[in-house]
C-alpha positions in Angstrom: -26.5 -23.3 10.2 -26.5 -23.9 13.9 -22.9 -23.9 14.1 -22.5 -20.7 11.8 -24.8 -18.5 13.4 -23.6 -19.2 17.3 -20.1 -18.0 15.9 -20.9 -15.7 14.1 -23.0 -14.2 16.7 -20.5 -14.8 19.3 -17.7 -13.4 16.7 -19.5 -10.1 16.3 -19.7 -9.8 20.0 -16.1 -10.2 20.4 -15.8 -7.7 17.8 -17.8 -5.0 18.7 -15.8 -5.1 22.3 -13.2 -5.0 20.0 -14.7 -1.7 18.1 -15.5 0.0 21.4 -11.6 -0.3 22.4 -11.0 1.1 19.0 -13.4 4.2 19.4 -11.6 4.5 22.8 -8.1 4.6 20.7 -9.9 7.0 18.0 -11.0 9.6 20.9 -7.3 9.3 22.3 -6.4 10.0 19.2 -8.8 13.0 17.8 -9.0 14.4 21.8 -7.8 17.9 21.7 -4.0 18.2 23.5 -2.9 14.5 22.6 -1.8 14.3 19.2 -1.8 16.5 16.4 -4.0 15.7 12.9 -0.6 14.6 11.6 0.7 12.5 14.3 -2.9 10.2 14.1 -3.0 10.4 10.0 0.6 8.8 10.0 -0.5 6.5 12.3 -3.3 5.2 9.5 -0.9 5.6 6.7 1.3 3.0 8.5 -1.3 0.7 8.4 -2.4 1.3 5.0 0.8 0.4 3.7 1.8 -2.7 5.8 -2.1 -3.8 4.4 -0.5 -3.3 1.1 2.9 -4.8 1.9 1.0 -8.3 2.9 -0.8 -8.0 0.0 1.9 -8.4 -2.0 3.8 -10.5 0.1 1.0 -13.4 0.7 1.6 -14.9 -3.1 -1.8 -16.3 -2.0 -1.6 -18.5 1.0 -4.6 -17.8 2.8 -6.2 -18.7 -0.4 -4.4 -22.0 -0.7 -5.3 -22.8 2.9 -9.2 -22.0 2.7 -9.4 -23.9 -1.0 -7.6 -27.0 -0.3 -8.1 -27.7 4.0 -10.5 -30.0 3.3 -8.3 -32.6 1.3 -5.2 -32.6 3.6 -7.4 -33.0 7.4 -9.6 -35.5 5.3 -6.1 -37.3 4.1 -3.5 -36.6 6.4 -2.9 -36.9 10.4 -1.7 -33.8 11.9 1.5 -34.6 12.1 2.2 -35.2 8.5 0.0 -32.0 7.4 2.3 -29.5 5.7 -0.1 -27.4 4.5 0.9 -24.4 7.6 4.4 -24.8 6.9 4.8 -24.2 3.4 1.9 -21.3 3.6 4.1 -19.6 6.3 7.1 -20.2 4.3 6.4 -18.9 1.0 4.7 -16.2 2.4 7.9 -14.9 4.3 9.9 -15.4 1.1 7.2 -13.2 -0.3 8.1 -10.6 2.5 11.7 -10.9 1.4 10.4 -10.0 -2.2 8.8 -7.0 -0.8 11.5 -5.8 1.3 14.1 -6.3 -1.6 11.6 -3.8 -3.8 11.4 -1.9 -0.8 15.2 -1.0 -0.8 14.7 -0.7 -4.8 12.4 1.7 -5.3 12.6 3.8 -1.9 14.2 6.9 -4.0 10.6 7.0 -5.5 8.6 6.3 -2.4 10.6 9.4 -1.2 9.8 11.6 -4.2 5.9 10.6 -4.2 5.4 11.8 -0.2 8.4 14.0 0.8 6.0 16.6 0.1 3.0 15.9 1.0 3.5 13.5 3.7 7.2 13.8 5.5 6.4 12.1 8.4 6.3 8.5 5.9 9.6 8.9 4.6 10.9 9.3 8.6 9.6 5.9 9.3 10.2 4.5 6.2 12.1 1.1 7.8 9.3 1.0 10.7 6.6 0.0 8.3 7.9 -3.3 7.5 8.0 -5.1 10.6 4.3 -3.7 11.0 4.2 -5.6 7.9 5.6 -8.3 8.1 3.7 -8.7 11.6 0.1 -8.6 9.8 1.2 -11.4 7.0 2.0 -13.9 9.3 -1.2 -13.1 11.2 -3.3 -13.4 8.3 -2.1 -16.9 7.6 -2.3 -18.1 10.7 -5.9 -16.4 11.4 -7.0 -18.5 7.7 -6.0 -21.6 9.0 -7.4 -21.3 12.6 -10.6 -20.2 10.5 -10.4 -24.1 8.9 -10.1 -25.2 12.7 -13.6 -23.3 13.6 -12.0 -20.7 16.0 -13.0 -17.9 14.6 -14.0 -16.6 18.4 -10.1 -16.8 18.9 -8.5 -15.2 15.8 -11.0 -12.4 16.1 -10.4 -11.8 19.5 -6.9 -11.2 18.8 -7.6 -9.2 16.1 -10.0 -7.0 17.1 -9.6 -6.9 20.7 -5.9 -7.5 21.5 -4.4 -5.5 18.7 -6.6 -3.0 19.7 -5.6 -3.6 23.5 -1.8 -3.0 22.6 -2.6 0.2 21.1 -4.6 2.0 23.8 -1.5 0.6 26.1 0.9 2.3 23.8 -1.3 5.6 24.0 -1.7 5.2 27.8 1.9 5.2 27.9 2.5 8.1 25.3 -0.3 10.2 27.5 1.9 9.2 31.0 5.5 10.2 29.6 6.4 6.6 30.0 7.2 6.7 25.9 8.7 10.3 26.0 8.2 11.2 22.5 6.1 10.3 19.0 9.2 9.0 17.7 9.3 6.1 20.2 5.4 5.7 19.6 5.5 4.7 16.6 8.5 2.4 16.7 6.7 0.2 19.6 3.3 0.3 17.6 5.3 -1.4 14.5 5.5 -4.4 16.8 1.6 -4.6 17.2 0.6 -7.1 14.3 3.6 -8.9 15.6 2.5 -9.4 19.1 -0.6 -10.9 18.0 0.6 -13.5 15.8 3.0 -14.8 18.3 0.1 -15.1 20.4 -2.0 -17.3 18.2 1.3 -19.2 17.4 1.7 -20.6 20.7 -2.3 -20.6 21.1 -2.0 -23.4 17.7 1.1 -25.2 19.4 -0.2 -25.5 22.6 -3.7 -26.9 21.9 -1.9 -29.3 19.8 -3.7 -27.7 16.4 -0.9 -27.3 14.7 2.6 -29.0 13.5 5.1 -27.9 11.4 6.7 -30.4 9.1 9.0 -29.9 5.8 8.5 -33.1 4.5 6.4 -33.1 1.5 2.9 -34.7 1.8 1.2 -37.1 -0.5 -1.2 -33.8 -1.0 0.8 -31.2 -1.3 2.3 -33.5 -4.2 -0.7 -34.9 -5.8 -2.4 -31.5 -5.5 0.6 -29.3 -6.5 -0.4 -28.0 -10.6 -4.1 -27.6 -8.9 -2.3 -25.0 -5.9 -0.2 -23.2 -8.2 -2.8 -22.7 -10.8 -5.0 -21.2 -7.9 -2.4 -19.6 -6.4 -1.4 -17.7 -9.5 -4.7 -15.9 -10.1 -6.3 -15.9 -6.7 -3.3 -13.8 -5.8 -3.7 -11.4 -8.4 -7.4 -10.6 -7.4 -6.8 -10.5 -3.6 -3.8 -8.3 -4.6 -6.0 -6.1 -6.3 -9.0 -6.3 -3.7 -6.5 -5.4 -0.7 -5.4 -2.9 -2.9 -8.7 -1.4 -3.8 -9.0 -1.3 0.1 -6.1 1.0 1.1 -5.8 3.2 -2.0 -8.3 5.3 -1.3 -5.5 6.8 2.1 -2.4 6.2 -0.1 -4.1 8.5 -2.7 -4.9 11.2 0.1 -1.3 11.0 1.3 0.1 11.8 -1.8 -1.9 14.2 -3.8 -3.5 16.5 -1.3 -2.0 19.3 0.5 -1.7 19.2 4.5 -2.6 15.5 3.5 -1.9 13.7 6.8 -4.4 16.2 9.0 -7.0 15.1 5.9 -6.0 11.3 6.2 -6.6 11.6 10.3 -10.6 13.4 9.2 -10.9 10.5 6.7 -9.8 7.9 9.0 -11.6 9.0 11.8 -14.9 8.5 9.0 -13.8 5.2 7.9 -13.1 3.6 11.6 -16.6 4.7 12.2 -17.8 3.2 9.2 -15.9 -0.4 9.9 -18.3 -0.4 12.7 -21.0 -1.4 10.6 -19.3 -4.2 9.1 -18.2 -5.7 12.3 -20.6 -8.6 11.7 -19.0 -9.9 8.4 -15.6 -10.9 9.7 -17.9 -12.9 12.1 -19.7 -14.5 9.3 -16.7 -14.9 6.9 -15.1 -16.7 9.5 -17.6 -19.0 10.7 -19.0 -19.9 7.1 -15.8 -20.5 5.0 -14.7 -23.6 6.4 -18.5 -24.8 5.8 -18.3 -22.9 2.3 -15.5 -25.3 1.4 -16.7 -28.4 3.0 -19.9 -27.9 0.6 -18.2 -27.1 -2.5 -16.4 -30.5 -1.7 -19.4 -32.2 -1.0 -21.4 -30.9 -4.0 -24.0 -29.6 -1.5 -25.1 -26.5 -3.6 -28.4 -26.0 -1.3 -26.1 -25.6 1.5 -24.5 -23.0 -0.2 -27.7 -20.9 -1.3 -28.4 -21.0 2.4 -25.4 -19.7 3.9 -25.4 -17.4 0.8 -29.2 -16.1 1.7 -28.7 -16.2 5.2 -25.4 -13.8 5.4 -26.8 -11.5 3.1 -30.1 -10.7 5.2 -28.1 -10.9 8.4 -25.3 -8.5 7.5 -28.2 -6.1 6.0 -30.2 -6.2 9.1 -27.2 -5.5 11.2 -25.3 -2.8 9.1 -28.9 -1.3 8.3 -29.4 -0.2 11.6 -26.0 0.7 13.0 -25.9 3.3 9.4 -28.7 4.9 10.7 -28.1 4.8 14.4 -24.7 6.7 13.4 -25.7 8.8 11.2 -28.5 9.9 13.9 -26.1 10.5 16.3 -22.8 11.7 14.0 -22.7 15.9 14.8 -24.3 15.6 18.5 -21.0 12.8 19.4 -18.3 14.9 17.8 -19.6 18.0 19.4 -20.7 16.5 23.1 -17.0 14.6 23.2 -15.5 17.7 22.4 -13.4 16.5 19.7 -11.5 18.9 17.3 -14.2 20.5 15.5 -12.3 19.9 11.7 -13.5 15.7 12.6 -17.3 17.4 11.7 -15.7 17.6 7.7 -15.9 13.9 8.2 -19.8 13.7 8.1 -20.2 13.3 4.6 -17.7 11.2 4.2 -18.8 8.7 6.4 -22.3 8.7 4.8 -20.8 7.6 1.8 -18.5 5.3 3.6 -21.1 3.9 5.4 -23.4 3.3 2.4 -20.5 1.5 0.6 -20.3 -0.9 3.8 -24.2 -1.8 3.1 -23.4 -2.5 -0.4 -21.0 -4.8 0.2 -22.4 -6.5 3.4 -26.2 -6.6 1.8 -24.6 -8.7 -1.0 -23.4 -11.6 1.3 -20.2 -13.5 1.5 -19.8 -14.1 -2.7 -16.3 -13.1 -2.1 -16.2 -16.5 -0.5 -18.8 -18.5 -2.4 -16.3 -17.7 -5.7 -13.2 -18.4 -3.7 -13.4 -21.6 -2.9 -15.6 -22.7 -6.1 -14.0 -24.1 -9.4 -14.9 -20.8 -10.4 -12.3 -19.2 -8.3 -10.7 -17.7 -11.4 -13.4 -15.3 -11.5 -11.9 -13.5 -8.7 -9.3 -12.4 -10.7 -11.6 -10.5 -13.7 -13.9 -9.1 -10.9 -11.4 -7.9 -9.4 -9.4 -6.2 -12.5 -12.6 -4.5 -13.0 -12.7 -3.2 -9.3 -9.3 -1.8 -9.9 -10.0 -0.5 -13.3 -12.5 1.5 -12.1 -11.1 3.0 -8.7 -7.7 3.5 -9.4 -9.0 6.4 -12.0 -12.1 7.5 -9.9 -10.1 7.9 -6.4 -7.1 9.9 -8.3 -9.6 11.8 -10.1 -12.4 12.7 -7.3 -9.8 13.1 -5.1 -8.3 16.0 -6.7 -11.6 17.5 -7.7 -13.5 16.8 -4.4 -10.9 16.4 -1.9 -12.0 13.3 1.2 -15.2 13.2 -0.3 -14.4 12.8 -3.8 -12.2 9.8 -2.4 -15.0 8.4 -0.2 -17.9 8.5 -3.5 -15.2 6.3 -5.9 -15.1 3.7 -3.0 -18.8 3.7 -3.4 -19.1 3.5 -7.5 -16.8 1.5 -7.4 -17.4 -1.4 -4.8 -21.3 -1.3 -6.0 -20.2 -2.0 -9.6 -17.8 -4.7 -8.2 -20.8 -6.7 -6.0 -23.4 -6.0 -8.5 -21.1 -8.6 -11.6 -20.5 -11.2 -8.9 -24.1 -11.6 -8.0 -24.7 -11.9 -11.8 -21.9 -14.6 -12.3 -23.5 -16.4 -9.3 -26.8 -16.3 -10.5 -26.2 -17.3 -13.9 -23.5 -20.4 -13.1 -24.7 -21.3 -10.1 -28.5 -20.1 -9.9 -27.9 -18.5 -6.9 -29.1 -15.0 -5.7 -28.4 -13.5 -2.0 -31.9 -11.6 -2.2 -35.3 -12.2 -1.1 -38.3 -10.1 -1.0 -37.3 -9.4 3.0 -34.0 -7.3 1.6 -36.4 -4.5 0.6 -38.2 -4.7 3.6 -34.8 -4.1 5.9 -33.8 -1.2 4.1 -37.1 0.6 4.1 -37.8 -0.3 8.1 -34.3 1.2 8.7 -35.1 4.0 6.3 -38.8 4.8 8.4 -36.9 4.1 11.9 -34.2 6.8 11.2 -37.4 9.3 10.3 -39.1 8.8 13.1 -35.8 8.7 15.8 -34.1 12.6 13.5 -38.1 13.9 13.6 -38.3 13.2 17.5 -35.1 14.1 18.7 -33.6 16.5 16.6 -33.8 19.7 19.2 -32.5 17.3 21.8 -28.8 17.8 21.9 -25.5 16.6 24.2 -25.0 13.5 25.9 -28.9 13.5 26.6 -30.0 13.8 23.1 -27.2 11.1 22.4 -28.7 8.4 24.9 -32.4 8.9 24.5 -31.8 8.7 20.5 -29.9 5.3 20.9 -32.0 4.0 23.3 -35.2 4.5 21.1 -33.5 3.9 18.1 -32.6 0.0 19.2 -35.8 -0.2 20.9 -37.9 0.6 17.9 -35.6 -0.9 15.2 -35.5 -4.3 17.3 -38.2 -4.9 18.2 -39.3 -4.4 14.7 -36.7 -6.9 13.3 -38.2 -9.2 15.7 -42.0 -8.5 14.9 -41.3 -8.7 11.1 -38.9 -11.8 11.2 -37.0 -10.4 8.3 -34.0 -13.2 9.0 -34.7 -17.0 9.9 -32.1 -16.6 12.5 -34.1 -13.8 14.1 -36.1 -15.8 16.3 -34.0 -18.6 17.2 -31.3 -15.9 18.5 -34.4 -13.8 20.0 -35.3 -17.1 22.3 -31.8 -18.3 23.2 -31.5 -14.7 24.4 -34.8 -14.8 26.6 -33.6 -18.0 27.8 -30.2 -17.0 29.1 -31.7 -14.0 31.1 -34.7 -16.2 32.7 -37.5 -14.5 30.2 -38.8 -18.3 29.2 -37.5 -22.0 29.5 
């Protein structure tokens, strides 16, 4: 666990530099002058779709590389492992697919936003190569995940992608990139700048070798892959989809729906704050996840299983209520447009659907690369079942907020079946009595922080809330031990800065 928790640790650190670049980007963004609500809500609408275009594009790969890594590096020398080139090359086929439907069915893509959302049917073309950009990162980032550099693929995710954006802005503020138009073009290049990078990063630290001859593996292995391929595709099809259709629904069915995607997505960046720790503790666990299945090590398993769950609560806990603290004072004292303030109770729900999701641990994982990885596929028809009717519907009744509550039905419903299959096939259960104790420390730590500072307002009310906040809620965390890795990481810390030997 070792291993895990240093990068995950190190992971999240990486990722909240990269989140503080982001909230840079989002006040660019949302910072009266710069852009309009339009200009930022197509700029989320492009990525919503180009999540959705890899989604369909994959045909499973990074699935393919997390289930069956183990067998070709235990069976195979790195020169004869295939396993990279055929995920990269029937995933670009699978782009070709998409682009093909693309052309198809653009008349109808046109009809559904030409209304609503203009600016999409513009940059129609644009959106692919951000598209196509994010696949090939996402199968590279899986396989770099089986080579335990997590640190790497999230610094280029989170960080450098980020990075390339605030230049773009910079350069949009400056007049160097005269116009939106040109904007927008250059962004579409942004997922594809970061997988060239981790590309050459693979080639040059000799991790990686591309080879079309077919492998002993890849042979002896091939029914097994396209079984697994075939129905993990569908659920991660449906999962992605579940992710983004919450803004595709906003773009087409409300009115003045890109200046209502821009308060939503201003909400929902906020929100991926709290979950910055679980693409930390995805990354550094699946390889292990795997390794165990392999091995038949099911208390290894429940560990890792426990052991995410009360980390990611502990950590998305706190940041929910440091947030939500702190929400009205930071859109007022950074003088942002005052229609971002609509977002407030869409974050809270948001937010609360993070902690759902985080709270219940990596079983997302756990199911993947099991036996049981069919599963994924009926969890997630019932995931889509159920929000593809409650986002349409809430939306038009309750507008951002209506979208933001179906996320929250539905993603609770969706975690609450897997921990049952889990527990019932497999005995094994993400909670312990120290779940309910995180939540209702948070809970009596946010009380105490609103009761003491709420006259205190501006940047002074903002910094004495935070500071107290951490101070009481972590220093609690510590006192209580509510995680195993709570102390461990507490003395390393006191360690590096000379508090003990």
């Amino acid at each position: 666990m070792s291993t895990i928790r240093r990068q995950s640790i190190v992971s999240s650190i990486v990722i909240y530099i990269g989140f503080a670049v982001g909230l840079l980007n989002i006040y660019l963004f949302t910072k009266q002058g710069l852009f309009t609500d339009q200009q930022f809500g197509l700029y989320n609408a492009f990525i919503a779709i180009a999540t959705t275009m890899m989604a369909f594009s994959n045909l499973a790969m990074p699935a393919y590389i997390s289930k069956f890594f183990p067998y070709y590096n235990d069976h195979l020398s790195a020169k004869k492992n295939d396993l990279l080139t055929w995920a990269l090359t029937i995933s670009t086929i699978g782009f070709l697919l998409v682009i093909v439907a693309g052309i198809v069915f653009k008349r109808l893509v046109i009809r559904k936003y030409v209304e609503h959302s203009p600016e999409i049917v513009i940059y129609y073309n644009w959106i692919f190569i951000l598209g196509y950009g994010l696949l090939i990162y996402t199968v590279l980032e899986t396989y770099a995940w089986q080579l335990h550099k997590a640190i790497v693929t999230n610094f280029l995710r989170e960080v450098q992608w980020r990075l390339f954006t605030t230049l773009v802005i910079c350069l949009f503020v400056f007049g160097v990139i005269p116009n939106y138009d040109l904007f927008i073009k250059v962004f579409s290049f942004s997922y594809a700048t970061i997988a060239a990078t981790l590309f050459l990063y693979l080639i040059f630290t000799k991790r990686v070798y591309l080879t079309f001859r077919i492998s002993k593996v890849t042979r002896r292995f091939f029914k097994s892959i396209l079984r697994l391929c075939s129905f993990v595709y569908a659920a991660t099809l449906i999962l992605i989809i579940s992710q983004v259709f919450d803004s595709l629904v906003i773009g087409a069915v409300l009115t003045d729906a890109l200046a209502k995607l821009a308060v939503y997505s201003v909400a929902q960046n906020i929100a991926s704050i709290i979950q910055a720790p679980q693409r930390g503790i995805i990354a550094a666990s699946i390889g292990h996840l795997s390794k165990a299945w392999k091995d038949k090590k099911l208390e290894t398993i429940q560990r890792i299983y426990q052991r995410s769950s009360i980390n990611q609560l502990i950590f998305s806990c706190g940041l929910y209520a440091l947030i939500v603290v702190n929400f009205i004072d930071a859109v007022n004292a950074l003088h942002l447009k005052e229609s971002y303030l609509n977002g407030f109770y869409v974050f809270l729900l948001l937010g609360a659907t993070k902690i759902v999701d985080m709270g219940t641990g990596v079983n997302a994982q756990i199911i993947g690369t099991s036996t049981y990885w069919r599963f994924e596929l009926i969890s997630g028809i019932i995931l889509l079942s159920l929000m593809l009717p409650l986002n349409y519907i809430l939306t038009k009744n309750y507008d951002i907020v209506g979208t933001a509550s179906a996320g929250l039905i539905s993603m609770t419903i969706y975690n609450l079946i897997r921990i049952i299959f889990l527990w019932s096939k497999f005995n094994l259960l993400p909670f312990t009595g120290k779940t309910v104790y995180t939540i209702l420390f948070a809970a009596v730590c946010f009380g105490i922080c609103y009761t003491l500072f709420r006259h205190l307002h501006g940047f002074p009310g903002l910094v004495l809330r935070s500071v107290f906040f951490c101070i009481l809620y972590g220093s609690g965390v510590i006192y209580l031990n509510l995680s195993p890795d709570v102390i461990p990481v507490w003395n390393t810390i006191k360690r590096r800065i000379g508090l003990s030997k």
